[in-house]
C-alpha positions as CSV (number, residue, x, y, z in Angstrom):
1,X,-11.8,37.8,53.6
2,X,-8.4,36.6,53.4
3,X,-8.1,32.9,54.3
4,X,-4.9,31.9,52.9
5,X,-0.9,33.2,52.5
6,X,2.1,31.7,50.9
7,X,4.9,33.4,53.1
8,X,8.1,32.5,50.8
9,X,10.9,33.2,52.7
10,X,9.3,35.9,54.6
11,X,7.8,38.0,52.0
12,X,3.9,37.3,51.1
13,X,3.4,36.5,47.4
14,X,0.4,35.1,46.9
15,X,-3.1,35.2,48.9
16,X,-6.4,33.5,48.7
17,X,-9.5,35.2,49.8
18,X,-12.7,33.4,50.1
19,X,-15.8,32.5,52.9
20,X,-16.3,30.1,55.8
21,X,-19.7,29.4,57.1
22,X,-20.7,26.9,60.2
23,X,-24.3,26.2,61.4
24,X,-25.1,24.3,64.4
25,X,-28.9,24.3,65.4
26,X,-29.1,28.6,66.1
27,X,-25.7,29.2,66.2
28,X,-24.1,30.6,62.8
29,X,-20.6,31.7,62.6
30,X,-19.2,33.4,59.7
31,X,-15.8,34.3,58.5
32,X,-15.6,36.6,55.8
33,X,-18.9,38.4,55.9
34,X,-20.7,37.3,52.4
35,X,-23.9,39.6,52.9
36,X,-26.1,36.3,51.6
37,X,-24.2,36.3,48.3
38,X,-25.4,33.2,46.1
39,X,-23.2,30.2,44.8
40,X,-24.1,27.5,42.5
41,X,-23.8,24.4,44.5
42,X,-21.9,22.1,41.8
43,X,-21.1,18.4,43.1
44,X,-22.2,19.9,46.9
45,X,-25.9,19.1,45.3
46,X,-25.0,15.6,44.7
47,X,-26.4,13.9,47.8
48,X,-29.3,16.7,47.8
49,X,-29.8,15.3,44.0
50,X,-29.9,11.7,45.3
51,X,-32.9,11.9,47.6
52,X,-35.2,12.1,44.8
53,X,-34.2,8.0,44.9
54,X,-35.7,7.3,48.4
55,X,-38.7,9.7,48.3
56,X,-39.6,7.6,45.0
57,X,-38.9,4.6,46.5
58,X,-36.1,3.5,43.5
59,X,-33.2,3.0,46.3
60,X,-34.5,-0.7,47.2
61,X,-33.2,-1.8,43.9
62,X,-29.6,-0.1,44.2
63,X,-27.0,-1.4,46.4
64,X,-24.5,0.8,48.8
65,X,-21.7,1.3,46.4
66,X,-24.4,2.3,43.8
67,X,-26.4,4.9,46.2
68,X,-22.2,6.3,46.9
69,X,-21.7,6.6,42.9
70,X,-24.7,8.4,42.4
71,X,-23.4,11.1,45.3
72,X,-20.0,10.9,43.6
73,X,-17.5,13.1,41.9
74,X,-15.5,9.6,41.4
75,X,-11.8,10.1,39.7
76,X,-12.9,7.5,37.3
77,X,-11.3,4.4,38.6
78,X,-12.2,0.7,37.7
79,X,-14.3,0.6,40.9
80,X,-16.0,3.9,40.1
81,X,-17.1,2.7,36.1
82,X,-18.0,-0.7,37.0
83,X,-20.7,0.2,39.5
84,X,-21.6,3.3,37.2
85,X,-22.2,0.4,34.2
86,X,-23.8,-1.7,36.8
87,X,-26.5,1.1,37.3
88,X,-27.1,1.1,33.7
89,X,-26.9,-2.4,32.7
90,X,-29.8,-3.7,35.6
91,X,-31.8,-1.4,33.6
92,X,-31.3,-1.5,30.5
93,X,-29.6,2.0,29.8
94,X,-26.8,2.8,27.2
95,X,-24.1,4.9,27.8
96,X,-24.8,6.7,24.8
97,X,-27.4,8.6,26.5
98,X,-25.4,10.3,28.7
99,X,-25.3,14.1,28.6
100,X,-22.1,14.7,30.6
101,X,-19.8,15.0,28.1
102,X,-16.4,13.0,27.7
103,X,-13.4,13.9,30.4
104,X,-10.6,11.5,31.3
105,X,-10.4,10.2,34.5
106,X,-9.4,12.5,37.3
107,X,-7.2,9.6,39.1
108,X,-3.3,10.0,37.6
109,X,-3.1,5.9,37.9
110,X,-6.4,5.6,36.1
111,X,-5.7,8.1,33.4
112,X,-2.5,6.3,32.4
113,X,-4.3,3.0,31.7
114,X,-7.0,5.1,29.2
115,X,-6.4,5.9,25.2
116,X,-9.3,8.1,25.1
117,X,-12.0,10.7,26.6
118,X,-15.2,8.8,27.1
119,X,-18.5,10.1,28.9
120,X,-18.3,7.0,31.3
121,X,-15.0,8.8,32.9
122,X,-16.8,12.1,33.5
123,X,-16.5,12.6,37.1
124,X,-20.3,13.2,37.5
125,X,-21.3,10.3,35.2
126,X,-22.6,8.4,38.4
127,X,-25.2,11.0,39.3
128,X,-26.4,10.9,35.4
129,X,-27.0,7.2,35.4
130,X,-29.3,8.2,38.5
131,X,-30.9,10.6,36.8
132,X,-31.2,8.5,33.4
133,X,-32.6,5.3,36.0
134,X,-34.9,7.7,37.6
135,X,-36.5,9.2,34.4
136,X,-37.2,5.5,32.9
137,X,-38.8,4.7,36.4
138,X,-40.9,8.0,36.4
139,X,-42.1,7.4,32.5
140,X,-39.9,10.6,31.6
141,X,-38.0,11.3,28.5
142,X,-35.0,10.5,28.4
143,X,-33.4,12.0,25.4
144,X,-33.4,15.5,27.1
145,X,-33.4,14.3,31.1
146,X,-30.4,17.2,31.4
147,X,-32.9,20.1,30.8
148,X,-34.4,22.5,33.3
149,X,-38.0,22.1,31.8
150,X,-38.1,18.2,32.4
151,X,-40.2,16.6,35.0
152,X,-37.0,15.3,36.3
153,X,-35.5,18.6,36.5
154,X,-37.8,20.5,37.9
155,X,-38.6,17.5,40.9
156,X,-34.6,17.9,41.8
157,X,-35.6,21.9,41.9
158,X,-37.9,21.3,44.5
159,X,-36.6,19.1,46.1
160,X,-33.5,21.1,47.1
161,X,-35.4,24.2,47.8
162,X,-37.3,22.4,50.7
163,X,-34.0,20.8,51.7
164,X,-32.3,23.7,52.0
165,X,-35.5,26.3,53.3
166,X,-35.2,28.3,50.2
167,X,-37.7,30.4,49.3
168,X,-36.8,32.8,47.0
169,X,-35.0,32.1,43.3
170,X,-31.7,33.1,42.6
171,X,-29.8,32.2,39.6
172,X,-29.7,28.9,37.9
173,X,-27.1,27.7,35.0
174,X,-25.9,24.6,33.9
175,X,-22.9,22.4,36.0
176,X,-19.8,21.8,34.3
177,X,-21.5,18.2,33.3
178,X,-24.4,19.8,31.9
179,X,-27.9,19.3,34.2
180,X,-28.8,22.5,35.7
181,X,-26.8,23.3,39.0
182,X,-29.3,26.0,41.4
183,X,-27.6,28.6,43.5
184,X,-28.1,29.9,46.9
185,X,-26.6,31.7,50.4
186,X,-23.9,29.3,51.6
187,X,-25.9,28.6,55.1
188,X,-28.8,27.5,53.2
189,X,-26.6,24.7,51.6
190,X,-25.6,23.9,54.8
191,X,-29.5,23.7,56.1
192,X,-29.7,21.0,53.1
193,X,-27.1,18.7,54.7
194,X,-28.3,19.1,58.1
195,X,-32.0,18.7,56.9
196,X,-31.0,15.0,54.4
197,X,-28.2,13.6,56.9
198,X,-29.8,14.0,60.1
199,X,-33.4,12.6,58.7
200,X,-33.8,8.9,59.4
201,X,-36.0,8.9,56.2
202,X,-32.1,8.8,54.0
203,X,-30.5,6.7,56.0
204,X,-29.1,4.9,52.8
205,X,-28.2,8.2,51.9
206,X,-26.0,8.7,54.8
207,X,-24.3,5.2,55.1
208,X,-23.5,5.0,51.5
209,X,-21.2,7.7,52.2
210,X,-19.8,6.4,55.4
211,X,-19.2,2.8,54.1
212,X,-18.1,4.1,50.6
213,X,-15.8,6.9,51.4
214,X,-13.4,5.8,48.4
215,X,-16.3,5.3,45.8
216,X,-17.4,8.8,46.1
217,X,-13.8,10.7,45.7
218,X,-10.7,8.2,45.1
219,X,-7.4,8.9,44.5
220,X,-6.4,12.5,45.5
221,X,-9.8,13.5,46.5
222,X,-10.4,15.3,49.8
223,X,-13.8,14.5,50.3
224,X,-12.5,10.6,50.4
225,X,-9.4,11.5,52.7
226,X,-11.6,13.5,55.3
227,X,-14.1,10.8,55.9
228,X,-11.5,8.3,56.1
229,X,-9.8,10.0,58.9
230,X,-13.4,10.0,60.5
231,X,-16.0,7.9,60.4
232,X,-18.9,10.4,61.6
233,X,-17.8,13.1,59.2
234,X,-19.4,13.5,55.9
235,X,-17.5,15.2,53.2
236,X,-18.1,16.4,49.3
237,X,-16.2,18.8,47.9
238,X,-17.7,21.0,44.8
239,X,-15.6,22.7,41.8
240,X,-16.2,26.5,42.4
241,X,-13.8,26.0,45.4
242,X,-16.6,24.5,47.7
243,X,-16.2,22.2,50.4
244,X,-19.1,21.1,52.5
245,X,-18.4,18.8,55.8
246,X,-21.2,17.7,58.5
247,X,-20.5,16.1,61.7
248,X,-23.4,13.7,62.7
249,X,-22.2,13.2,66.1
250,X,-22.6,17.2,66.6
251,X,-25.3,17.8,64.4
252,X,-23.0,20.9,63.4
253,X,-21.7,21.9,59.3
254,X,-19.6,24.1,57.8
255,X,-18.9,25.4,54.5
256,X,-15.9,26.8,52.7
257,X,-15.7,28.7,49.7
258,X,-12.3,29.4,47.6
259,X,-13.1,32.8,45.5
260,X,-10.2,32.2,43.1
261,X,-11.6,28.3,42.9
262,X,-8.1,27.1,44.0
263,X,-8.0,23.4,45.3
264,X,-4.9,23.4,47.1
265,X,-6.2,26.4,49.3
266,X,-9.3,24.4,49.6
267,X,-7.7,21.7,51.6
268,X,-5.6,23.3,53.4
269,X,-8.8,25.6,54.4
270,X,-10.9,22.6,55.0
271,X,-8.3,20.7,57.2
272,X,-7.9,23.8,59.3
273,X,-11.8,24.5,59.8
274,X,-11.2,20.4,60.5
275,X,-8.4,21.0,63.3
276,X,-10.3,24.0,64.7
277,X,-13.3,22.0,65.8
278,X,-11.8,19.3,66.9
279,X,-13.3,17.1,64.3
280,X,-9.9,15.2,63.7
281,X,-7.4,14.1,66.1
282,X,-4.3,12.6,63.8
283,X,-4.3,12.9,60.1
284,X,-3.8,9.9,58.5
285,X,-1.3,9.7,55.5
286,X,-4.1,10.3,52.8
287,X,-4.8,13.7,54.8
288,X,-1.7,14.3,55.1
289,X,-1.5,14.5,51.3
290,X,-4.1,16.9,51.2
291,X,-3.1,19.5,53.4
292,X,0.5,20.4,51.9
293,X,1.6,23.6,53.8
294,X,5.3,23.2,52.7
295,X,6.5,25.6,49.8
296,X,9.1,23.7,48.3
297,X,11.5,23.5,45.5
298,X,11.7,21.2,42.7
299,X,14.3,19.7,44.8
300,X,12.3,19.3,48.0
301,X,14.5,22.5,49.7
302,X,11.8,24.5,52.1
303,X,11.5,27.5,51.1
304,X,8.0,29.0,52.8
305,X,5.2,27.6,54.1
306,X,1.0,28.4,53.4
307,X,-0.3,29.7,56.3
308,X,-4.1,30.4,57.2
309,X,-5.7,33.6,58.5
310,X,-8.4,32.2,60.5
311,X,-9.2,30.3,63.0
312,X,-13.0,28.7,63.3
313,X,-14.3,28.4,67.3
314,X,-17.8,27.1,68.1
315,X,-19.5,28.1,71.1
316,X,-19.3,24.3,72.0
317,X,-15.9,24.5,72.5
318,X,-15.5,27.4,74.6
C-alpha cells in the first residue's frame, strides 16, 4: 500500500509503499494487506536476542547501560564503545573476536573524530560482545559464535520462536553484521515484544531501554528520539525499513515496514502511526528532527511537503 508522497509543488514525484501492522490483545489492524508475507527482523531482534541473558541468569553481572548496548544499534559514540569495551574487558574478551565486521560510526560528530573503520564502531557490535559473553559463560566456542549451527545460535532460534508463537520456519540469512537474522509475519514480531516487555521475568530488559534511551540509538536515531518524547514507549528501529514501537501503558504495538527501505519515510511513517494513537502529545526538538515533512531547497525555499496516506485508528480510541 501506499504510505508515503512527496507533493512538489503540486505534482506527485515520488511515493513509498510499504505495511503497517498494530496488535493489541485480539484486536489487529492492518494497513496495506501483506497476506503473512515474511521479513527478516534485523536490529528489531535485538531485545528478543538479549533474553537469552536473564533466562541464563548472566544479567546479574551486567549493569543497565550494558543490558541497553546489548539491545542497541548505537551510532558508535564514546558512550556507546566504552560500555561495549566494558562488556568485554570484565570478561576477559578481545575485540579481535568480533565477527561484525568494521563500519564507521553512524553518529556525524563521532565519525569526524575517527581515522579508521574498526569492528568496535559496528553499530551491532554491542549485541556481539553479548553473544561473545554468553558463549564463554555457556562453555561454547567462540571462534565461530556467528554461525547458525552453534549452540548459541540455535538457543537465540528458539528462543524467538516461542517469543514470537512461531511455529512454522520461514527463511533464515545472515544480518548485515553477520549472525543469522530469522524471518517471520510482521504480527508475530509484534507478539515477541508484547510477550518479552510485558513479562515481569525481563524487567531489566524493559528498563534498560527506558533509562537508556540514548545508549541504544544516539545521535540521529529514531528509536532514541521516540522514547525520549515518551517514557512508556519502547522503540527499535531495524534496517530493512522496520520500525517496531510498544506502549506498556496500553499493552498495544505496531509495526511499520518501508518496502523501498527508505529511512526518512520511515520516520515520518512512524511519527504519524505515533500521532494517530495518541502515543505523543508535543514533539520534542529531537523528534522534531526526525519527522521532516518540508521539501526544501538547498536554500531552505519550500517547495512541497511529504504527506502520508494513512491514518492508523484503534478501536480504543473510537
Amino acid at each position: 500500500m501506499k504510505l508515503l508522497e512527496y507533493n512538489r509543488s503540486g505534482l506527485i514525484e515520488e511515493e513509498h509503499y510499504g505495511f503497517i501492522k498494530y496488535l493489541s490483545g485480539k484486536e489487529v489492524i492492518s494497513i496495506g494487506e501483506d497476506n503473512k508475507y515474511p521479513y527478516f527482523l534485523r536490529s528489531c531482534a535485538k531485545p528478543l536476542q538479549a533474553s537469552l541473558l536473564i533466562d541464563y541468569g548472566i544479567d546479574k553481572e551486567f549493569s543497565s547501560e550494558q543490558l541497553a548496548i546489548c539491545c542497541a544499534s548505537h551510532a558508535g559514540e564514546e558512550c556507546h564503545i566504552n560500555t561495549v569495551r566494558s562488556i568485554l574487558k570484565q570478561n576477559n574478551l578481545s575485540e579481535d573476536l568480533f565477527r561484525c565486521g568494521v563500519q564507521m560510526p553512524i553518529s556525524e560528530t563521532a565519525r569526524k573524530k575517527v581515522e579508521k573503520p574498526e569492528q568496535i564502531y559496528n553499530n551491532c557490535s554491542g549485541k556481539h560482545a553479548m553473544m561473545l559473553t554468553i558463549s564463554k559463560k555457556m562453555g561454547w566456542p567462540l571462534e565461530n559464535y556467528d554461525e547458525l549451527e552453534h549452540p548459541l545460535q540455535q538457543a537465540i532460534k528458539e528462543k524467538i520462536y516461542k517469543l514470537c508463537e512461531v511455529y512454522e520456519n520461514y527463511p533464515i540469512t545472515k544480518d548485515g553484521c553477520g549472525v543469522p537474522i530469522f524471518s517471520m509475519p510482521l504480527e508475530n514480531i509484534l507478539k515477541g515484544y508484547l510477550n518479552l516487555f510485558l513479562d515481569d521475568k525481563y524487567s531489566r530488559i524493559k528498563e534498560a531501554y527506558q533509562n537508556n534511551p540514548y545508549i541504544i540509538g544516539g545521535e540521529g536515531r529514531l528509536d532514541t528520539a521516540i522514547m525520549t518524547e515518551n517514557p512508556h514507549l519502547i522503540a527499535k528501529i531495524g534496517a530493512g525499513g522496520l520500525c517496531t514501537v510498544l506502549n506498556l501503558e496500553e499493552k498495544a504495538a505496531f509495526i511499520v515496514k518501508i518496502s523501498d527501505c527508505d529511512e526518512r519515510a520511515r520516520a515520518i511513517c512512524t511519527i504519524k502511526c505515533l500521532k494517530d494513537l495518541n502515543w505523543i502529545k508535543n514533539e520534542t526538538e529531537l523528534l522534531k528532527a526526525q519527522n521532516k515533512t518540508d521539501i526544501l531547497t538547498l536554500r531552505n525555499i519550500k517547495v512541497g511537503e511529504v504527506e502520508p496516506c494513512f491514518k492508523l485508528k484503534s478501536l480504543a480510541l473510537v
